[in-house]
C-alpha positions in Angstrom: 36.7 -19.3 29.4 38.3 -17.1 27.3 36.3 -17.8 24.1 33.0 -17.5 26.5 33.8 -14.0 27.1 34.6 -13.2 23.2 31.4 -15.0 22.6 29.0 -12.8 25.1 30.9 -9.6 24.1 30.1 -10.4 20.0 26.3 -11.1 21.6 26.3 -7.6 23.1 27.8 -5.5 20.5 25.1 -7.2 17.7 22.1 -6.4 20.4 23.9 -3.1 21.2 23.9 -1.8 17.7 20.6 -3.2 16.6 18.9 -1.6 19.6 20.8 1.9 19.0 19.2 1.9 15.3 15.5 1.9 16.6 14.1 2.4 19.4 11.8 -0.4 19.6 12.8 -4.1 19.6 10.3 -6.1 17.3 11.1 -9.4 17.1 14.5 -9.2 19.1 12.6 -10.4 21.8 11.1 -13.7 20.2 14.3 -14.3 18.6 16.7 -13.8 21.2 14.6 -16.5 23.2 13.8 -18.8 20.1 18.3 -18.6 19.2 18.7 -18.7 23.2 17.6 -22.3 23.3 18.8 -23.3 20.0 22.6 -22.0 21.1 22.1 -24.0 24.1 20.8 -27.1 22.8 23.4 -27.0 19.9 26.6 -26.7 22.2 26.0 -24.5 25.3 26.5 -21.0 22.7 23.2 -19.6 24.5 24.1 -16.2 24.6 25.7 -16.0 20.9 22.1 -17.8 19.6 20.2 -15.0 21.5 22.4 -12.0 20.1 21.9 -14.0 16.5 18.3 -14.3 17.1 17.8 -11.1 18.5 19.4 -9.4 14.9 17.3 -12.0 12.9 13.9 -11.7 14.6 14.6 -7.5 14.3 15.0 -8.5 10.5 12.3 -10.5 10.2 10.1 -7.9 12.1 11.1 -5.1 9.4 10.5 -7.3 6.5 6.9 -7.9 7.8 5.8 -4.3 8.5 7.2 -3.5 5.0 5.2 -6.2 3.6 2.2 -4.6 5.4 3.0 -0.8 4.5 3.1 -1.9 0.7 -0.3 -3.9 0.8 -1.7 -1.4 3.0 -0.5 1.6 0.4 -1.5 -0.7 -2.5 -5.3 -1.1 -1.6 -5.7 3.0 -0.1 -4.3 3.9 -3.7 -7.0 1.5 -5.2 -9.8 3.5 -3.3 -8.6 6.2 -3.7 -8.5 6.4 -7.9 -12.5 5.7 -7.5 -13.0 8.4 -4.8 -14.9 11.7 -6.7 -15.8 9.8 -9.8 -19.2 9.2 -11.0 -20.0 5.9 -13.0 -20.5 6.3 -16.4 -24.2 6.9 -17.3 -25.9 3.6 -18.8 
């Protein structure tokens, strides 16, 4: 019983200092449900697997919009060098 409790109060200080970084929660969601089941099915650690999931899936969710905000940047910046310029004359 004991290691229960030490187990849900590690869940809710990760979710607790993930949430108070950001205000939204991409990916905590989908990962707290996807680690939920995994901790169950792995040995009854549900709520440790959702607080692992829910830091991960934040992670994950970071990573991505990154990704986008860099391709996104690269191909405005591509556009951009040809915006005001005439083609040569032939």
């Amino acid at each position: 019983m004991k290691w229960n409790l030490m187990a849900t109060g590690l869940a809710l200080a990760l979710m607790s200092g993930v949430m108070s970084s950001t205000a939204n929660a991409d990916g905590c969601l989908k990962g707290a449900a996807v680690g939920g089941v995994a901790g169950h099915v792995a040995g009854h650690h549900g709520v440790l697997g959702a607080g692992a999931g829910c830091v991960i899936g934040h992670h994950e969710a970071n990573k991505h919009a990154r990704q986008q905000a860099t391709q996104n940047q690269g191909s405005s910046s591509s556009a951009a060098s040809n915006n005001g310029q005439s083609e040569p004359a032939r």
